[in-house]
C-alpha positions in Angstrom: 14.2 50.3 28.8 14.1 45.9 29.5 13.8 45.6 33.3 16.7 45.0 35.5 17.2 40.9 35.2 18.5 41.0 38.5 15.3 41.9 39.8 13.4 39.4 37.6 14.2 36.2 39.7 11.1 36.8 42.4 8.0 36.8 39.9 9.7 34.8 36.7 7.5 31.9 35.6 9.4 29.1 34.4 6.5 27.7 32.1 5.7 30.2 29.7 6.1 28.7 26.1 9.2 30.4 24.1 6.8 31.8 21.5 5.5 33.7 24.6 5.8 37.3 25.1 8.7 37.0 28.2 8.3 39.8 30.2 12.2 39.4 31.4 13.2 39.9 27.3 10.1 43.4 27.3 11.6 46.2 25.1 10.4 48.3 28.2 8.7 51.5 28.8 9.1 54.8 27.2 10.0 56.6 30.2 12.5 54.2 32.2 11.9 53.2 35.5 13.6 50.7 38.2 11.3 47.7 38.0 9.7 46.1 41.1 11.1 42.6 42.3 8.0 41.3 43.3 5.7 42.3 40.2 6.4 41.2 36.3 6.7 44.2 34.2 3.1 43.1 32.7 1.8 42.4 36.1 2.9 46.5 36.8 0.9 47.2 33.7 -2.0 45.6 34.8 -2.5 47.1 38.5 -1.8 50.5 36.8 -4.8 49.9 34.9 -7.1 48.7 37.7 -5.9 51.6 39.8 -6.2 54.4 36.6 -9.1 56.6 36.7 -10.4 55.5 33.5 -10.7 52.4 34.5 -12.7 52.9 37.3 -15.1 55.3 34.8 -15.9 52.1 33.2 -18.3 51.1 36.0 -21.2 53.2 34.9 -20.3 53.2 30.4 -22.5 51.2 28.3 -21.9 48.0 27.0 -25.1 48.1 25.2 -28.1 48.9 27.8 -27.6 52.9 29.5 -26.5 52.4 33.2 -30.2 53.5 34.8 -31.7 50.6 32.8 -31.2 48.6 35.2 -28.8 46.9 37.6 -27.6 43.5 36.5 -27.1 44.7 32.6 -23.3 44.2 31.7 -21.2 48.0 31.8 -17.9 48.7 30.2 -16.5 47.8 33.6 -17.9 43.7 33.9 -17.7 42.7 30.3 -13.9 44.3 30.8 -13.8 41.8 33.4 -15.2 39.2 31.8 -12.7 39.7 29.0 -9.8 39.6 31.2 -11.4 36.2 33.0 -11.6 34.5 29.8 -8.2 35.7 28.2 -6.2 34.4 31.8 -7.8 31.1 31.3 -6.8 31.2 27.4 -3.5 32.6 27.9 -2.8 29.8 31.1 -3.8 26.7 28.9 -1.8 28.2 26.0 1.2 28.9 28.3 1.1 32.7 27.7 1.7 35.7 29.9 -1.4 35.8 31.7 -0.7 39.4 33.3 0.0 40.6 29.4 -3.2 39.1 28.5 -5.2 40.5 31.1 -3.5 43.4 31.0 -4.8 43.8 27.5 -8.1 43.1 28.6 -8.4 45.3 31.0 -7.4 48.1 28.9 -9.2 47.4 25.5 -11.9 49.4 26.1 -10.9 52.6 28.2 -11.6 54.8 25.0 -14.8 54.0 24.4 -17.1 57.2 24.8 -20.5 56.8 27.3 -23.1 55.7 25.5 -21.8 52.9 23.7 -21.2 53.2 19.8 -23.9 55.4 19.4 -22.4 58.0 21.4 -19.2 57.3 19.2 -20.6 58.0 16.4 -21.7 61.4 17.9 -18.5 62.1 19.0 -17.1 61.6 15.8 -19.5 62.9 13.6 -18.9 66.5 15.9 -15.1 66.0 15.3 -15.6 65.1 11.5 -13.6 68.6 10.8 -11.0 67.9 13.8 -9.9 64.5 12.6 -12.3 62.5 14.0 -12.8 60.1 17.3 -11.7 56.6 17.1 -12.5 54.9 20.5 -9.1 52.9 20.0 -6.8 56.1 19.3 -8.7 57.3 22.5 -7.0 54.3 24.6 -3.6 54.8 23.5 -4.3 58.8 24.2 -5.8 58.0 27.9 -2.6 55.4 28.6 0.7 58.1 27.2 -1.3 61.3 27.8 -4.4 61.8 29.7 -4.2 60.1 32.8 -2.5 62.2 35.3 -1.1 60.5 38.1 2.5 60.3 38.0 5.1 63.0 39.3 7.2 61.8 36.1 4.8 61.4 33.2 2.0 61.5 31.8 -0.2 58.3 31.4 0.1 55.3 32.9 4.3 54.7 31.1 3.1 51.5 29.9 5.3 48.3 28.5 5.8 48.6 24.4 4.4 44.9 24.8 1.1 46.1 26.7 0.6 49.3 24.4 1.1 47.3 21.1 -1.9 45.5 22.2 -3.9 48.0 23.5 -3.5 49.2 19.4 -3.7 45.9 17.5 -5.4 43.4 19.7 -7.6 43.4 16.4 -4.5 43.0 13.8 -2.3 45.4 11.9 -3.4 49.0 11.3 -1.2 49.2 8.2 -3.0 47.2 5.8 -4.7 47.8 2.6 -2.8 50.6 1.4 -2.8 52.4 4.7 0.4 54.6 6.2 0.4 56.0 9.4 -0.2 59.7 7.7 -4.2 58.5 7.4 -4.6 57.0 11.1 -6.0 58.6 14.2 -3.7 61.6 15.1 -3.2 60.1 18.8 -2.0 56.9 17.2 0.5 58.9 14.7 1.7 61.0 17.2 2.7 58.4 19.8 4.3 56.3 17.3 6.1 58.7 15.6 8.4 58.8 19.2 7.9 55.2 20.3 7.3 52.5 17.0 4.7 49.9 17.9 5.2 48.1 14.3 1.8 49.0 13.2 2.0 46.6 10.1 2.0 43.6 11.8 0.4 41.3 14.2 0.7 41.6 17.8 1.5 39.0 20.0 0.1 36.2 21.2 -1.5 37.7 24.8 -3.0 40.6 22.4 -4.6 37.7 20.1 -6.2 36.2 22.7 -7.5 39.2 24.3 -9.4 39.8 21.3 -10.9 36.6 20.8 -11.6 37.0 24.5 -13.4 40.5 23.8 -15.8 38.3 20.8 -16.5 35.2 23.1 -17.7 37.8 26.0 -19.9 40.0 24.4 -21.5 37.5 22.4 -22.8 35.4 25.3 -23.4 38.0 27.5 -25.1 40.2 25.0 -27.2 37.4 24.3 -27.7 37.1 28.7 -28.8 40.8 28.6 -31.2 40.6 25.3 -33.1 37.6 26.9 -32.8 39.5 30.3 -34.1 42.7 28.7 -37.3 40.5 26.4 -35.5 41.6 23.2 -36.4 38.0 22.6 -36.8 34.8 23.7 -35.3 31.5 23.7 -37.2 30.1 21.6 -35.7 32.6 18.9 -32.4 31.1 19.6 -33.4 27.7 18.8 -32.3 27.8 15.2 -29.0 29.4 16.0 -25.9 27.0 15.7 -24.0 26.3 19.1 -26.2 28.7 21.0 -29.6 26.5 19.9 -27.7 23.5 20.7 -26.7 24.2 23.8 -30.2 25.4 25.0 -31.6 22.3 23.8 -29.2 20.0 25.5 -29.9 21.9 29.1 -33.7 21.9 28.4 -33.6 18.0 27.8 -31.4 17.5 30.7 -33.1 19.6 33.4 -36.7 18.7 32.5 -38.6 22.4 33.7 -35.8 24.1 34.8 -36.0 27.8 35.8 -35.6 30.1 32.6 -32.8 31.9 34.7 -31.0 28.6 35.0 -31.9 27.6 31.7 -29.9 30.5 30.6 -27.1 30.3 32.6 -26.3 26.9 32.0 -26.4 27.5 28.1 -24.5 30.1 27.7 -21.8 29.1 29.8 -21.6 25.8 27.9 -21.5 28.2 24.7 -18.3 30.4 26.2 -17.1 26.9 27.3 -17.3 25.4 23.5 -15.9 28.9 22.2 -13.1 28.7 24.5 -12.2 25.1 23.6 -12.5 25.8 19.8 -10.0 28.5 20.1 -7.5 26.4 22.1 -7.9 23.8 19.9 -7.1 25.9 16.7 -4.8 27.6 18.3 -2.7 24.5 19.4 -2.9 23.6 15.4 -1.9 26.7 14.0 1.5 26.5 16.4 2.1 23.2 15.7 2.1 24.1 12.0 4.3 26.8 12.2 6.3 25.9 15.2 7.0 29.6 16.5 10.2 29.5 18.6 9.5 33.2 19.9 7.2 35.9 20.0 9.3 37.9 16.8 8.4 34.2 14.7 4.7 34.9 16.0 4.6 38.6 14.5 6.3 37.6 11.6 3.5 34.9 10.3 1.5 37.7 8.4 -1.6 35.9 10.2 -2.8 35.3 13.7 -1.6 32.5 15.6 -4.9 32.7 17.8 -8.2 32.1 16.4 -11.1 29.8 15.9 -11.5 27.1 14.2 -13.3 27.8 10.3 -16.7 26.0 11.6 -16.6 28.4 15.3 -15.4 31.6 13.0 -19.3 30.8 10.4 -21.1 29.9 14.3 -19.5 33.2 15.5 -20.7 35.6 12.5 -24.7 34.3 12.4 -24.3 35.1 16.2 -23.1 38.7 15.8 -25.8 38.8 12.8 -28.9 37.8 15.1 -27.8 39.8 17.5 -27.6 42.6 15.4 -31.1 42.7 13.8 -32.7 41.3 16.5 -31.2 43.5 19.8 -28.5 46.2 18.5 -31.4 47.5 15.7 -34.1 46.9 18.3 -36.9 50.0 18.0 -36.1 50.3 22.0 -32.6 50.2 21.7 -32.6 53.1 18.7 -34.4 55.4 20.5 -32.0 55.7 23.9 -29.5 55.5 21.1 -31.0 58.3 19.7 -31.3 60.2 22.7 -27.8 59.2 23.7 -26.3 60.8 20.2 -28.0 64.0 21.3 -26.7 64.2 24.2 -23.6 64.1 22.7 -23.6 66.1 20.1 -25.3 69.1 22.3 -22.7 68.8 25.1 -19.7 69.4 22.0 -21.4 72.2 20.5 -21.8 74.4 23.8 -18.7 73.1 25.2 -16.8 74.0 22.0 -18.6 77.3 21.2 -18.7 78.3 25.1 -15.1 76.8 26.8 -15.4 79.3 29.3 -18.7 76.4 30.4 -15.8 73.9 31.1 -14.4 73.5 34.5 -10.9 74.2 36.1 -8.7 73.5 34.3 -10.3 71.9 31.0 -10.8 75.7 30.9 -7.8 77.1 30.9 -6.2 74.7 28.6 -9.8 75.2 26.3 -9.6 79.1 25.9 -5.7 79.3 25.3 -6.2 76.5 22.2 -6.1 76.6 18.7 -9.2 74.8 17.2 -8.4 72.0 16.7 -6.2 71.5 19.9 -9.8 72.9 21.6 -12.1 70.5 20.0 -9.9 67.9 20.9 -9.8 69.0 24.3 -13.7 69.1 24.5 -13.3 65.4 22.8 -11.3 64.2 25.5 -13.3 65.7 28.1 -17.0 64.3 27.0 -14.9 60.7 25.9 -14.4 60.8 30.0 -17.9 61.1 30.7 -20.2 58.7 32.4 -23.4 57.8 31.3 -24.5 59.6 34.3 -22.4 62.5 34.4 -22.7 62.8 30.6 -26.7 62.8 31.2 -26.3 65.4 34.7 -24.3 67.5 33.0 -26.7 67.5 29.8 -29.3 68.7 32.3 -27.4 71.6 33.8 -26.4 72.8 30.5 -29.6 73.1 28.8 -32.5 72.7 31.3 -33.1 76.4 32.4 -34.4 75.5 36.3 -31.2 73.2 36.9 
């Protein structure tokens, strides 16, 4: 249900641009709720997913290094945060909802399994015969279902605004022939009760956050391969924007420290990213002068986005960093190990659910399944890195 307007008049902006998403004009929650006077509806959204468990699990996922690798290598948790830092800044130059846009952010990544992709793919590959795992269905499942912390509900009771983010911060799932019959069951199931429109773009907060998600983990990706001696600067050299911007700090600070060095450059590369996207941005509204957040949805294209000449620089980065740290020997073999891992803890957990604890358990051994294997799906999706790796060892090593 919208929030109470009388309650509004404490926390509403009076700056937000109308193509905006206005969080007095939200379509609300599934479950209704009196709304706070001091907090937005999206600001709500955003401390409930600070304050969820999953959240807080993030600290020790992968982003791309496994959390014992060592200590100042991005996690789930700081490049969520670097997200969310980049997508206020975005969404506050743009005149946005910031608290939408973080909110998005913060939750863009709750799904994602430990281990990174390669413990995605595990997961998936296990529940091939179960429907699958997509680390984005996972999200929606952990914000309506699987967090547990309301008398009320279950999940987190989210905004439509914030959810329909959360689901197509990348663009419309309903593309290409799709209908919602061949999407993730979590996704088809929520929507099926509560719409989020699918087939079209989100809003503008959601666009952001995305671009936000690209900008992050491409600089700091390239922060942890140096960090890590997948290569060097020198390799980086020929890249466009990121080469630039290496040679520019190297010519202005004559010997600086290499851990200067690459600070300075790949801040002025986020910087130049950031800009590019505000500046295309501002063009693509000025051409088609949106006069709400409905006219934004209804382009059939995002609104948010880089410029043609940032979108080429942005591809050769996610190439380079593909063959030269994602494909790295080093990386494939924790990768390997990590997809073990996985695939071990489903098969005992889903042949043995009397191995599960109170009350993944209960609900394991009175299942169907499918309804069990996607209980053992949710349970390992959960997992830290460390946990996922402790529990591993007291499952299989004899002595533990």
């Amino acid at each position: 249900m919208p929030p109470d307007s009388t309650a509004s008049e404490l926390w509403r902006p009076q700056a937000l641009a109308p193509h905006a998403t206005l969080p007095w004009a939200s379509r609300g929650r599934l479950h209704q709720e009196a709304e706070a006077p001091t907090r937005s509806p999206f600001q709500r959204d955003r401390d409930r997913i600070i304050h969820s468990t999953a959240f807080r699990r993030l600290k020790h996922k992968t982003q791309v290094f496994v959390y014992h690798e060592g200590d100042h290598y991005r996690t789930r948790l700081t490049h969520s945060l670097e997200v969310a830092q980049i997508a206020r800044t975005v969404c506050r130059t743009l005149r946005l909802d910031e608290d939408l846009g973080e909110a998005v952010a913060l939750a863009h990544d709750l799904g994602h399994t430990p281990f990174g992709h390669a413990g995605e793919e595990a997961l998936h590959a296990a529940m091939k015969p179960f429907g699958g795992f997509d680390h984005n269905a996972q999200t929606l499942r952990i914000l309506t279902k699987l967090e547990e912390r309301y008398a009320e509900f279950n999940g987190l009771n989210l905004t439509w605004e914030t959810l329909e983010g959360a689901v197509k911060h990348n663009g419309p799932l309903l593309k290409d022939g799709r209908v919602l019959a061949d999407l993730p069951a979590a996704i088809v199931e929520y929507c099926r009760d509560h719409d989020l429109e699918l087939g079209g773009h989100a809003g503008p907060e959601a666009q952001v956050a995305a671009l936000s998600d690209d900008i992050a983990y491409n600089n700091h990706d390239i922060d942890d391969g140096l960090r890590a001696g997948l290569f060097e600067v020198k390799d980086l050299l020929d890249l466009p924007l990121v080469g630039e911007m290496f040679t520019l700090v190297e010519k202005k600070y004559p010997g600086i420290a290499p851990s200067r060095l690459i600070h300075e450059a790949v801040r002025r590369v986020i910087n130049a990213m950031v800009e590019d996207v505000l500046a295309e941005t501002g063009r693509r509204l000025a051409d088609a002068k949106p006069k709400s957040v409905a006219d934004v949805r209804a382009l059939g294209y995002p609104v948010v986005a880089f410029s043609e000449r940032m979108a080429a620089t942005d591809r050769t980065i996610k190439k380079f960093l593909y063959t030269r740290m994602y494909e790295h020997w080093l990386l494939n073999r924790s990768h390997s190990k990590a997809r073990r891992v996985v695939m071990d803890l489903f098969g005992l957990l889903f042949a043995e659910p009397n191995c599960l604890p109170p009350p993944w358990r209960e609900r394991a051994e009175a299942a169907e399944r499918p309804a069990r294997a996607r209980l053992v799906a949710d349970y390992i999706a959960g997992m830290t890195d460390r946990f996922a790796l402790d529990e591993h060892k007291r499952l299989f090593d004899l002595w533990s």
